[in-house]
Structure formats: structure tokens, C-alpha cells
DSSP file (Angstrom, degrees, kcal/mol; ACC not computed):
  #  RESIDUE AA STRUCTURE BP1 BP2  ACC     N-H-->O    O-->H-N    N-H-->O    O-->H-N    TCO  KAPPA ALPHA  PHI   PSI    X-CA   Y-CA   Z-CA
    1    1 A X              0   0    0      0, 0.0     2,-0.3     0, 0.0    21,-0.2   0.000 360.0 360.0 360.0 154.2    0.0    0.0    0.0
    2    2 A X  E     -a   22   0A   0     19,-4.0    21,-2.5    44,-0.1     2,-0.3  -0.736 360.0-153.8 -86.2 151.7    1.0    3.7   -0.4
    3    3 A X  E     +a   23   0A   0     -2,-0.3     2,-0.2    19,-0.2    21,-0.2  -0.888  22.8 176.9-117.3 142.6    2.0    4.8    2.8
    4    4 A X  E     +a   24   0A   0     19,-0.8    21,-2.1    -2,-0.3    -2,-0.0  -0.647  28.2 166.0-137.2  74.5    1.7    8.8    3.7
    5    5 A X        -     0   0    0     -2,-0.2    20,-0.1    19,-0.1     3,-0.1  -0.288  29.7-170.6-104.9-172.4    2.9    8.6    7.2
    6    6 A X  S    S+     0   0    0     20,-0.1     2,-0.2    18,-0.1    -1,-0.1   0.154  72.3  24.2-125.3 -28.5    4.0   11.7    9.5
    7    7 A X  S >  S-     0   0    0      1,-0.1     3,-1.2     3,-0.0    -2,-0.0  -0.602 111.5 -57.1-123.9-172.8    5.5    9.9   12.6
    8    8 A X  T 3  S+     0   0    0      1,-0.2     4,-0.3    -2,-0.2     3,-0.3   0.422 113.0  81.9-127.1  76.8    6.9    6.8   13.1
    9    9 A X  T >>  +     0   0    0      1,-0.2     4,-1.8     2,-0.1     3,-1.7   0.840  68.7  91.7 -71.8 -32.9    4.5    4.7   12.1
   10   10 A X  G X4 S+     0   0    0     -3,-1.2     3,-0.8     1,-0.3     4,-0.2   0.739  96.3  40.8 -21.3 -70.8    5.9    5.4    8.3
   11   11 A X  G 34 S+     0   0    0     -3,-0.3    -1,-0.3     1,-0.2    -2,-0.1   0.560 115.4  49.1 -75.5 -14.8    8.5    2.1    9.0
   12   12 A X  G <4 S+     0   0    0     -3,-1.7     3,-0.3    -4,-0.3    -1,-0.2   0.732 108.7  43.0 -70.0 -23.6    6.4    0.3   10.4
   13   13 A X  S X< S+     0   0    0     -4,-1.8     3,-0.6    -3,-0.8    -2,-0.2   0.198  88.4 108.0 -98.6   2.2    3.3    0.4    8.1
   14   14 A X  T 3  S+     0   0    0     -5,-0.3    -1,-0.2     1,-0.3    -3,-0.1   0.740  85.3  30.7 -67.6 -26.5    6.1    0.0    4.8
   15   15 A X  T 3  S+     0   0    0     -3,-0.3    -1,-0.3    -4,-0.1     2,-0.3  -0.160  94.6 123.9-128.3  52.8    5.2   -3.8    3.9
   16   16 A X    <   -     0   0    0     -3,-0.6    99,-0.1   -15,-0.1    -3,-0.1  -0.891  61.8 -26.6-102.0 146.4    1.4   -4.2    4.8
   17   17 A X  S    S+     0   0    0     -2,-0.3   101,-0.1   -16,-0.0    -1,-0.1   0.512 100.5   5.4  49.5 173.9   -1.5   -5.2    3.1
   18   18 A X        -     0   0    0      1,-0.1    -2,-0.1    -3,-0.0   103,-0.0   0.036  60.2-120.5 -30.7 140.0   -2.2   -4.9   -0.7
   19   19 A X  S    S+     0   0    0    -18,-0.1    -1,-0.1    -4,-0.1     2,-0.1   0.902 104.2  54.2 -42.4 -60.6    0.3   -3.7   -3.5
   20   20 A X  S    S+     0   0    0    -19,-0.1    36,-0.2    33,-0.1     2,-0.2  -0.175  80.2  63.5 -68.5 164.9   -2.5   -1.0   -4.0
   21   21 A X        -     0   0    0     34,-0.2   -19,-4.0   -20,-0.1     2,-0.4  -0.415  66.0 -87.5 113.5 162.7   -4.1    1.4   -1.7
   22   22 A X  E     -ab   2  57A   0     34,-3.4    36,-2.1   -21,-0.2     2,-0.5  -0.917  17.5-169.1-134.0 124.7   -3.5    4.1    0.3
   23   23 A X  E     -ab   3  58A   0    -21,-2.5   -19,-0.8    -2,-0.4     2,-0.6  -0.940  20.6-171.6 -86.5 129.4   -2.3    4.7    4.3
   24   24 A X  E     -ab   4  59A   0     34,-2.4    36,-2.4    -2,-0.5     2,-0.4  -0.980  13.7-163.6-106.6 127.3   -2.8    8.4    5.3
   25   25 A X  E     - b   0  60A   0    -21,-2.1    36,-0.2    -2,-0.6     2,-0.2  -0.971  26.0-129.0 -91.7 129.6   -1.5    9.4    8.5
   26   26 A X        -     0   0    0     34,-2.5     2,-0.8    -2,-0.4   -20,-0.1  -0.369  26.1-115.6 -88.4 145.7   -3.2   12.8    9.2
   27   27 A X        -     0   0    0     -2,-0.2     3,-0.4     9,-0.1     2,-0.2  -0.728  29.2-155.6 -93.2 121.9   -0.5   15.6   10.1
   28   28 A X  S    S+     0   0    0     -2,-0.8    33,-0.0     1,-0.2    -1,-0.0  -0.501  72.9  56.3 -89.8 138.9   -0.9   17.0   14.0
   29   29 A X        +     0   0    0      1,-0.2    -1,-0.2    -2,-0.2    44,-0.1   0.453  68.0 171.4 118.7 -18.7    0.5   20.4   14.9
   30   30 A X        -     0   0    0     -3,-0.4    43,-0.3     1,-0.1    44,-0.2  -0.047   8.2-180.0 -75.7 113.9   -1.6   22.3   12.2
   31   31 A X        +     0   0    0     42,-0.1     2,-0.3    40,-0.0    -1,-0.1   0.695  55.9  27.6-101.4 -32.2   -1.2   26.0   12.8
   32   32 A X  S  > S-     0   0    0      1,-0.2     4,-1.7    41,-0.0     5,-0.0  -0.858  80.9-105.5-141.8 158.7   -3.3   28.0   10.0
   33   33 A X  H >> S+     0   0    0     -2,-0.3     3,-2.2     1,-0.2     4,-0.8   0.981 118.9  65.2 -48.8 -76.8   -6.5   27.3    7.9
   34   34 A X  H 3> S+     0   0    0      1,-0.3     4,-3.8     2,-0.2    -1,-0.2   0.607  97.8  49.3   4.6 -60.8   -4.0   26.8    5.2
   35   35 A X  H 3> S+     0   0    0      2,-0.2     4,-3.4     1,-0.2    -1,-0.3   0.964 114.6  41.0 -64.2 -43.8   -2.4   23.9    6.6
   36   36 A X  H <X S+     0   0    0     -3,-2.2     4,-2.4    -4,-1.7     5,-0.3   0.990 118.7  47.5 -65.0 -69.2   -5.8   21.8    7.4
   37   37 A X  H  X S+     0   0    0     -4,-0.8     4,-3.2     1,-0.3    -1,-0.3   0.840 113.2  49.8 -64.3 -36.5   -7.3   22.9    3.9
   38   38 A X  H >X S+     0   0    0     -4,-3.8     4,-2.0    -5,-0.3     3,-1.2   0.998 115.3  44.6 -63.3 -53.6   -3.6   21.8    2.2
   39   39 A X  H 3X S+     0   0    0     -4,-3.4     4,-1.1     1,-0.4    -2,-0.2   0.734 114.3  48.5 -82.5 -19.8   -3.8   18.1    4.2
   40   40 A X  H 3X S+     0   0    0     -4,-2.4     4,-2.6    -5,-0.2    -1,-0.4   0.935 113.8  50.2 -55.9 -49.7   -7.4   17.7    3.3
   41   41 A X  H <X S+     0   0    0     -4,-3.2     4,-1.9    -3,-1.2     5,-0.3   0.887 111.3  42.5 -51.0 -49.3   -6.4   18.5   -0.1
   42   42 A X  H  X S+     0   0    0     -4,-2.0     4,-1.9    -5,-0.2     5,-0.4   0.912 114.2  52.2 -67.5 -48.4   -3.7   16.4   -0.3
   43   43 A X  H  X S+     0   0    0     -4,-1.1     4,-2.6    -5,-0.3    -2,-0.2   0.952 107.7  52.3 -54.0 -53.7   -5.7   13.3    1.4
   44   44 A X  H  X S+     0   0    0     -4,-2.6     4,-5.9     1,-0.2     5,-0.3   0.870 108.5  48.8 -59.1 -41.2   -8.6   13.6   -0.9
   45   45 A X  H  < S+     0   0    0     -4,-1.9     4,-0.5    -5,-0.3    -2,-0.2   0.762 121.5  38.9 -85.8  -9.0   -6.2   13.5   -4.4
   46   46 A X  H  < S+     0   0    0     -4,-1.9     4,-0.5    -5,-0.3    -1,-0.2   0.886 112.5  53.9 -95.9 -24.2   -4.4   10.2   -2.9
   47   47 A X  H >X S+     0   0    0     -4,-2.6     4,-3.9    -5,-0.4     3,-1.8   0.952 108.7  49.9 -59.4 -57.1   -7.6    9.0   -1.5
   48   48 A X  H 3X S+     0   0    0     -4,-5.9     4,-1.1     1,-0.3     5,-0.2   0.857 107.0  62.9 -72.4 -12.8   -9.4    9.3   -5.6
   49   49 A X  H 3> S+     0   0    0     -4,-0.5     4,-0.8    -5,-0.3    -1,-0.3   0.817 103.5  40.5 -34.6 -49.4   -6.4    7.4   -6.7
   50   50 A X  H <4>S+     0   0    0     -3,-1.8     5,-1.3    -4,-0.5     3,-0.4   0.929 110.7  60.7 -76.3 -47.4   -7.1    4.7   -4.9
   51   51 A X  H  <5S+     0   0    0     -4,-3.9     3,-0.5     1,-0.2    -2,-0.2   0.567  92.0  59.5 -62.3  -9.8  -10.5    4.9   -5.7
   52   52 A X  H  <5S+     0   0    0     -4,-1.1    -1,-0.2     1,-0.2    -2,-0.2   0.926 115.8  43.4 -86.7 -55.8  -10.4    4.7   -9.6
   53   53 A X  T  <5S-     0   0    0     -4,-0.8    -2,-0.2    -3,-0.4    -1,-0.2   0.189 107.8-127.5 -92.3  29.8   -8.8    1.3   -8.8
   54   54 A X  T   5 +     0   0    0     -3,-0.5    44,-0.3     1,-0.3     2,-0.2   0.609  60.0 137.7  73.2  16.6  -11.2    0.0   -5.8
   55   55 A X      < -     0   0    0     -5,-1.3    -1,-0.3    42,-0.1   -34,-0.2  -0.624  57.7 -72.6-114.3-178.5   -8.5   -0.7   -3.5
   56   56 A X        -     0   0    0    -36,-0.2   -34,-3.4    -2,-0.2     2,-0.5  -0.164  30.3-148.1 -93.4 160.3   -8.5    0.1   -0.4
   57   57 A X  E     -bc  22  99A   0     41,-1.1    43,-2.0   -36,-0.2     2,-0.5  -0.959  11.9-176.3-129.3 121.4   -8.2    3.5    1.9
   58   58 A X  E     -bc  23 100A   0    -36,-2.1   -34,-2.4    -2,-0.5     2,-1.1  -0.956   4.8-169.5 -85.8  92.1   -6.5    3.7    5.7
   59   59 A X  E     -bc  24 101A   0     41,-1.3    43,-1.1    -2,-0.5     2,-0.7  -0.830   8.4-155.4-112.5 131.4   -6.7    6.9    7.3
   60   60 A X  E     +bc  25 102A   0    -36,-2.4   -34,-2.5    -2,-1.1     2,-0.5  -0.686  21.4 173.5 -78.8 104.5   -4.4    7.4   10.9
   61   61 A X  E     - c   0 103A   0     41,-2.8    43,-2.2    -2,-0.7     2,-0.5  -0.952  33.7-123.5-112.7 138.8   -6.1   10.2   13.0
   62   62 A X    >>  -     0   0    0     -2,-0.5     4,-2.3    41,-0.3     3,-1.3  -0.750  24.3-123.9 -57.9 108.7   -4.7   10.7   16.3
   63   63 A X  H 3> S+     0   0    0     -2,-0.5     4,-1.5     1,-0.2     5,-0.2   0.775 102.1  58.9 -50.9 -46.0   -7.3   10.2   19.0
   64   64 A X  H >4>S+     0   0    0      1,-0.3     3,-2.0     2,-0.2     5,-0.8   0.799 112.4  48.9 -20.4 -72.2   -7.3   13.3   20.9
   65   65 A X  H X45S+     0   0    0     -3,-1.3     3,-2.8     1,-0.3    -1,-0.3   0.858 103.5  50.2 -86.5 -49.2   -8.0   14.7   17.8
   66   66 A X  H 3<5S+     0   0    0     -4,-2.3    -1,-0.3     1,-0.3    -2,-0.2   0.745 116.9  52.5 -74.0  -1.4  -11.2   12.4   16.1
   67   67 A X  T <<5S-     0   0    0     -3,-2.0    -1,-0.3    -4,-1.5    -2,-0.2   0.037 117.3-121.7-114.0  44.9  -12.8   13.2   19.9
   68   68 A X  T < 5S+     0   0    0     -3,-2.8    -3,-0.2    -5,-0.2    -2,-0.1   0.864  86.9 114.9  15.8  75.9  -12.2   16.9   19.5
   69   69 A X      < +     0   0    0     -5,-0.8    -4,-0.2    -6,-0.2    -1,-0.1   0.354  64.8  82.8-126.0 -17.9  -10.0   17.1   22.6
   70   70 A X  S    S-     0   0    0     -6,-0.3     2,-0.1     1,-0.3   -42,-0.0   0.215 103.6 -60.4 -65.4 170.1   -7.0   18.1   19.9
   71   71 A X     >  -     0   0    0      1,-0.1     4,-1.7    -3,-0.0    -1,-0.3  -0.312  57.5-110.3 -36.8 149.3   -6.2   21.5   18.4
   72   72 A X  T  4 S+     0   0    0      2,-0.2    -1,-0.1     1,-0.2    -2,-0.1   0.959 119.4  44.8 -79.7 -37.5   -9.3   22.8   16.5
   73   73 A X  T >> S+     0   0    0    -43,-0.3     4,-6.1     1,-0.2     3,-1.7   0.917 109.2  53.1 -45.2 -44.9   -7.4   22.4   13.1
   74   74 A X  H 3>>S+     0   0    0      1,-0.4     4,-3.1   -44,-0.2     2,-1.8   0.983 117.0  45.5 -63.6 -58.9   -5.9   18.7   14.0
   75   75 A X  H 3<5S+     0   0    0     -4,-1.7    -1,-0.4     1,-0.3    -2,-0.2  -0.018 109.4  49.4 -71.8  43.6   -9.8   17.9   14.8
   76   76 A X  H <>5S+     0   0    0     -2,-1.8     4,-1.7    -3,-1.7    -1,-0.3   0.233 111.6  47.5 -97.8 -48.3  -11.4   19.4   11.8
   77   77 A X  H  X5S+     0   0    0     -4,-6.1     4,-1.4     1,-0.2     5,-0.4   0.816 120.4  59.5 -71.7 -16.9   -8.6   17.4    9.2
   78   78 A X  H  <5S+     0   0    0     -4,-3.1     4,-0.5    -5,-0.4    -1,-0.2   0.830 113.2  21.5 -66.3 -43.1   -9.9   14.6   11.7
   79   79 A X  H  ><S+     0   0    0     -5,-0.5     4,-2.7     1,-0.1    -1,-0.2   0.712 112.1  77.0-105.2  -8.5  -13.0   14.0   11.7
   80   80 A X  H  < S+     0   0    0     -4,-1.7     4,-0.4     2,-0.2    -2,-0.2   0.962 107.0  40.8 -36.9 -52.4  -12.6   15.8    7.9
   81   81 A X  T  X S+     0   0    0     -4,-1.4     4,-3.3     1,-0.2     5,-0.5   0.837 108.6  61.3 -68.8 -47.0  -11.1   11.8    7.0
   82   82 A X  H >> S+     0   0    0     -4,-0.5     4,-2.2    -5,-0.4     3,-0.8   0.913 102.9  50.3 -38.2 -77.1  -13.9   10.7    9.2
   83   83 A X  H 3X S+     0   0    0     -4,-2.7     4,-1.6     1,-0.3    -2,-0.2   0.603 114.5  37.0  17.4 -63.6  -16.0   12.4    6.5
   84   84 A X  H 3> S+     0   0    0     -4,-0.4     4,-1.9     2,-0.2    -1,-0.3   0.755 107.2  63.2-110.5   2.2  -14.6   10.9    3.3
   85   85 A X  H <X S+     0   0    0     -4,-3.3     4,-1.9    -3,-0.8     5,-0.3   0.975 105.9  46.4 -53.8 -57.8  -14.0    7.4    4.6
   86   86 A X  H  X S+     0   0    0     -4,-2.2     4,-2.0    -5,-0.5     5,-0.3   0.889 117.6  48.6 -50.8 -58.3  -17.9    7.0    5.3
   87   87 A X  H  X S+     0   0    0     -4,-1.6     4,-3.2     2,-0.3     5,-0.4   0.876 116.2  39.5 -28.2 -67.3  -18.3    8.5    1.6
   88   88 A X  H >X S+     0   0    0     -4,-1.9     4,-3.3     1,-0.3     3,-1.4   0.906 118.4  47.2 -45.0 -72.0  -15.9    6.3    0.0
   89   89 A X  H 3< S+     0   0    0     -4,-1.9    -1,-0.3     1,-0.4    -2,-0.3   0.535 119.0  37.4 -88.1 -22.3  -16.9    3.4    1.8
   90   90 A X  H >< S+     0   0    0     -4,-2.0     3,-1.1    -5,-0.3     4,-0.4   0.846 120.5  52.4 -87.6 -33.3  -21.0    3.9    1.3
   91   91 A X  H << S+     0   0    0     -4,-3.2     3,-0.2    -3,-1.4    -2,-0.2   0.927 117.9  36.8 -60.8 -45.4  -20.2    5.2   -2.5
   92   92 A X  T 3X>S+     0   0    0     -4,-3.3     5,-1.9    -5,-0.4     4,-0.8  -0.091  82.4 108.0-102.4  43.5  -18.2    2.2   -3.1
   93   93 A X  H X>5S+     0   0    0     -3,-1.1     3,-2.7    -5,-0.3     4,-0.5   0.997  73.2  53.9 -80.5 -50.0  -20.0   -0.1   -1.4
   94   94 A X  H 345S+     0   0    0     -4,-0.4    -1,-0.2     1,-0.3    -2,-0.1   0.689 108.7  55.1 -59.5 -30.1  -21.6   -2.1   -4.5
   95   95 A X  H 345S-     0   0    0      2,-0.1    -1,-0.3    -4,-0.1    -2,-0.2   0.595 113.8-127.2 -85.2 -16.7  -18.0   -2.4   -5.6
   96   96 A X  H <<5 +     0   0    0     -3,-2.7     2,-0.4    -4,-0.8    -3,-0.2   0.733  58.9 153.0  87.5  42.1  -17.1   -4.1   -2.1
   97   97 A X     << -     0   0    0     -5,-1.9    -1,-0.3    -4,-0.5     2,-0.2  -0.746  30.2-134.0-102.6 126.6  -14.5   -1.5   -1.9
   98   98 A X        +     0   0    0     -2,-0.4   -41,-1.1   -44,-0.3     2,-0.2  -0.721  30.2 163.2-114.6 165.4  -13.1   -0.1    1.8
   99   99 A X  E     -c   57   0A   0    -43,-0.3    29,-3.2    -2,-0.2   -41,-0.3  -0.927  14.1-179.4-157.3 143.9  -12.1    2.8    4.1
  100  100 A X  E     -c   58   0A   0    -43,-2.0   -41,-1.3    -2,-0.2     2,-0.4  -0.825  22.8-136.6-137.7 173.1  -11.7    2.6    7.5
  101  101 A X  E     -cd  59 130A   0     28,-1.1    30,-3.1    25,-0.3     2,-0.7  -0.937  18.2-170.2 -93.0  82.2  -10.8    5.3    9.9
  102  102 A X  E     -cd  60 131A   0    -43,-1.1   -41,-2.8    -2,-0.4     2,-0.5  -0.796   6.3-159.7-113.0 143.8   -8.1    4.1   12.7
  103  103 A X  E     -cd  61 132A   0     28,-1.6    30,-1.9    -2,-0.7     2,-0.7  -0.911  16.1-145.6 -97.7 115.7   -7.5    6.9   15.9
  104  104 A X  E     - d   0 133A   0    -43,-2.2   -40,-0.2    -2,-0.5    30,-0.2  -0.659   6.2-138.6 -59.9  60.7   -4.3    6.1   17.4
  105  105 A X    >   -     0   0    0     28,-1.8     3,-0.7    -2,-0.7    29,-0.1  -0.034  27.4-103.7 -15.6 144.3   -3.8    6.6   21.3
  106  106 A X  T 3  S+     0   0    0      1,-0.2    -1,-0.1   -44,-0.0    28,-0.1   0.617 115.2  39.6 -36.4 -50.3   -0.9    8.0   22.8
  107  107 A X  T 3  S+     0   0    0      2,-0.1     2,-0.4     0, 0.0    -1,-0.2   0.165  86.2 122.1-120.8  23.1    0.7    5.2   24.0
  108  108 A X    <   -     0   0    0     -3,-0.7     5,-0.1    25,-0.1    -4,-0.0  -0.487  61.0-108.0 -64.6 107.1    0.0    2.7   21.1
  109  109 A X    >>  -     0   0    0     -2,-0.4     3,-2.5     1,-0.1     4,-1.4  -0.245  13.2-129.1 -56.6 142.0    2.9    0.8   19.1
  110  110 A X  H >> S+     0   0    0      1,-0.3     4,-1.6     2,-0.2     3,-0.6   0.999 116.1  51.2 -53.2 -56.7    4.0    1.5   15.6
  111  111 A X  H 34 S+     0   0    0      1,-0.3    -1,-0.3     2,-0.2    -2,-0.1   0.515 105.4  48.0 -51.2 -17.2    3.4   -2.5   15.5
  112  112 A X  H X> S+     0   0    0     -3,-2.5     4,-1.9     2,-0.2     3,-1.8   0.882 109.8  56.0 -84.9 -47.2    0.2   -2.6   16.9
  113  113 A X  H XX S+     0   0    0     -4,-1.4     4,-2.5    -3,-0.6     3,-1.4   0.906 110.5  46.4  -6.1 -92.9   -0.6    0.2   14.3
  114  114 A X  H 3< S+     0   0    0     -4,-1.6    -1,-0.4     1,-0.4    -2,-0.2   0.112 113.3  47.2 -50.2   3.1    0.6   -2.1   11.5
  115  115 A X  H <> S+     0   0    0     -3,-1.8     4,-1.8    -2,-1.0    -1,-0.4   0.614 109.5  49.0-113.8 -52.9   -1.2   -4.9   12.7
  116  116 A X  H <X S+     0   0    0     -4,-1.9     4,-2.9    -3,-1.4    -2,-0.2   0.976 111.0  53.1 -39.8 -62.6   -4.7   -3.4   13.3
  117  117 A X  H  X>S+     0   0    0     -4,-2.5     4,-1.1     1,-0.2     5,-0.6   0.882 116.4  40.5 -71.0 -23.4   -4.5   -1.7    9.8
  118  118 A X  H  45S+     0   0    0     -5,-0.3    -1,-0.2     1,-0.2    -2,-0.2   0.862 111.8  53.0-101.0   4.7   -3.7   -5.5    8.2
  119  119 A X  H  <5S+     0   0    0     -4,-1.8     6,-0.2     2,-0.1    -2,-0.2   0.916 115.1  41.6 -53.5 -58.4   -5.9   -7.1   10.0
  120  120 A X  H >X>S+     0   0    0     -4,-2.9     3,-3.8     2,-0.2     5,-1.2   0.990 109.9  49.9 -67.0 -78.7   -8.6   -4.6    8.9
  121  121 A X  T 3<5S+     0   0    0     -4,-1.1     3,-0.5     1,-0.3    -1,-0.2   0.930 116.4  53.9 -24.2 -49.2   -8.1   -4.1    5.2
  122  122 A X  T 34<S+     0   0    0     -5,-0.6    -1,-0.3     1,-0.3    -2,-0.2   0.720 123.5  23.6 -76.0  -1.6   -8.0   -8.3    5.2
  123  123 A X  T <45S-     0   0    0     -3,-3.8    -1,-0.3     2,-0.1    -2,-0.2   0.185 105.4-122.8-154.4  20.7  -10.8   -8.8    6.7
  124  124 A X  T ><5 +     0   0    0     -4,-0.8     3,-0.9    -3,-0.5     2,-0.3   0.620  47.4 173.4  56.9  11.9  -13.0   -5.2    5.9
  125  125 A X  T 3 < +     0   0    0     -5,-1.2    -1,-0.2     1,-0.3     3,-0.1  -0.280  59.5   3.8 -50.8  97.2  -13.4   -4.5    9.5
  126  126 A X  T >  S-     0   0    0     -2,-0.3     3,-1.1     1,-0.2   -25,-0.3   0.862  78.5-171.7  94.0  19.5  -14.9   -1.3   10.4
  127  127 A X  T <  S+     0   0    0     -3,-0.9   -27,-0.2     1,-0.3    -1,-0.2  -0.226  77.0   7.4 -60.7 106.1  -15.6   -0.2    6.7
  128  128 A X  T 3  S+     0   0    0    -29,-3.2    -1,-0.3     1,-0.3     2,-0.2   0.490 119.0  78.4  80.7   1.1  -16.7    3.4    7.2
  129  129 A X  S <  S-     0   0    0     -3,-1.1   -28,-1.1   -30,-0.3    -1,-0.3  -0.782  78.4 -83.1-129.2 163.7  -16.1    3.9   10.7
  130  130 A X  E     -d  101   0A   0     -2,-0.2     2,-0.5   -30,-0.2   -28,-0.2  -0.475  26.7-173.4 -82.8 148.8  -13.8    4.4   13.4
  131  131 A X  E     -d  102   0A   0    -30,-3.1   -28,-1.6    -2,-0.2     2,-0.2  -0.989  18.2-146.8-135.5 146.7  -11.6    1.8   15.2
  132  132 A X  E     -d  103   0A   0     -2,-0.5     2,-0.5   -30,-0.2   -28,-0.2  -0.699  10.4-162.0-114.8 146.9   -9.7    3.0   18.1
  133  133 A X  E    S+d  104   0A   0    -30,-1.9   -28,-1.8    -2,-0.2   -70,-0.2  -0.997  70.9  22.6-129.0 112.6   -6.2    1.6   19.2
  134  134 A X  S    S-     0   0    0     -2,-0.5     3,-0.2   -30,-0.2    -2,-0.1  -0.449  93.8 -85.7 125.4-162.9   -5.7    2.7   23.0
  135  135 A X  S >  S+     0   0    0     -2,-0.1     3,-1.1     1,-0.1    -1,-0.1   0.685  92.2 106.4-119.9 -22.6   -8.2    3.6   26.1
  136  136 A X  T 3  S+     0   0    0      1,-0.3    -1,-0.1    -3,-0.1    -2,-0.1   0.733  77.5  54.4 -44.3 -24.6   -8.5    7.5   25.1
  137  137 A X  T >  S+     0   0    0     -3,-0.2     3,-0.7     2,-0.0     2,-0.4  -0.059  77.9 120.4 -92.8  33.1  -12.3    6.8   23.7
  138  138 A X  T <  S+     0   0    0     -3,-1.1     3,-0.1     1,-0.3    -3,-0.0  -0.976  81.4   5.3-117.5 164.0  -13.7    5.3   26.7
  139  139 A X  T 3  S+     0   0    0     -2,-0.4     2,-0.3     1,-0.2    -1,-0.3   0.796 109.3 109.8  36.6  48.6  -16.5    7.0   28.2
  140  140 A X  S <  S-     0   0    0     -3,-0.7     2,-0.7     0, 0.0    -1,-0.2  -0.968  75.3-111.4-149.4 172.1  -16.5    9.3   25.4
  141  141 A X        -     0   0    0     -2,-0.3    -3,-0.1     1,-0.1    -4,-0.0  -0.777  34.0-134.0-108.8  96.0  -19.1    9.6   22.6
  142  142 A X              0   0    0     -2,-0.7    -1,-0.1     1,-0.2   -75,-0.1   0.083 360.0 360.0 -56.8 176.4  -17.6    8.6   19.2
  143  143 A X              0   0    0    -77,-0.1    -1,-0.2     0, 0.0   -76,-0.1   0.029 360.0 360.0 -90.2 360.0  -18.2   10.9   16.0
């Protein structure tokens, strides 16, 4: 899969899953409109890439951020991915075609990372929705 990591999950997430496809890692930190509107931008033209050839779509949100606990930019490009996984994944549903959303916890391994996401992709798990890696969503109200 193409990988678009920021941290470093990037070496871990290098041989997983399908030739095709795309991993996004959302970028944290995001300081101006600019930045959020660039990494949506950017997400969306690697995301329709994948999607003209069905394969399959990974976005990496940091949780803090997909339970808008984050900067307000990092949770707007968050639950933004939120956003076009459900699209993709309802749009391309007839094609059996996925996107999944996983929110990363704090104290979560690149390796668990990499395992979640080929676990998921192999077996469609969570196809338009979030799955959460770490304890930061409990007792709080998903998106």
C-alpha cells in the first residue's frame, strides 16, 4: 500500500497489506487554515487514486483529535477523513471496496498500528467507521 505517514509509524506500516491502496496518516500540529485545507487537499487526491482502482483506503487520525480534545485544526482534518471514509466506503459499497478510519492513542505501538491496519483491510473490519487503538475513547461519545 501507499504509505503517507507523518511519525513513526511510516516504517512500520512499509510492507502491509495490498500492493494498491492508500495509508494516510493525518498531520498534528496544524497552525493555520492553510495547513488543514492543504492536508485535506492532499488526502482527498491520494484517496481518488485509490478509488479509480477499488482498492482500499486507511486513514491514521490521532485520537485526541477524532474526539475533538485536539487543536481545532488537527480535529477538523480529523473528523474531515472521518468524513470521506464514510463517503468512499457507502459510495463504493456495490464495488465491495473499503475505508476505514483508525485513531491512534498516545501510548499505542507503531506495530500494533501495523497490525490493526492489516488485520482490517484483510478482513474489511470497520468499513466506514472508526476503530480505536488505546483507552483514550472510553467513556466518550464517538463521532
Amino acid at each position: 500500500m501507499r504509505v503517507r505517514a507523518v511519525s513513526e509509524l511510516g516504517g512500520a506500516l512499509k510492507d502491509i497489506g495490498p500492493d494498491d491502496g492508500l495509508i494516510f496518516e493525518a498531520r498534528t500540529g496544524l497552525g493555520e487554515w492553510t495547513d488543514a485545507e492543504d492536508e485535506l487537499t492532499e488526502a482527498f487526491e491520494l484517496s481518488r487514486a485509490a478509488a479509480l482502482t477499488d482498492a482500499p483506503v486507511v486513514y491514521l487520525v490521532r485520537s485526541d483529535a477524532i474526539l475533538g480534545r485536539a487543536a481545532p485544526l488537527d480535529a477538523a482534518v480529523a473528523t474531515g477523513l472521518l468524513g470521506g471514509a464514510r463517503a468512499l466506503a457507502f459510495e463504493r459499497r456495490k464495488s465491495g471496496s473499503y475505508a476505514t478510519v483508525v485513531a491512534v492513542g498516545d501510548n499505542v505501538e507503531p506495530a500494533a498500528v501495523a497490525h490493526a491496519v492489516d488485520l482490517l483491510v484483510a478482513t474489511r473490519g470497520a468499513n466506514g467507521q472508526i476503530f480505536t487503538l488505546g483507552a483514550e475513547h472510553l467513556g466518550a461519545a464517538l463521532p
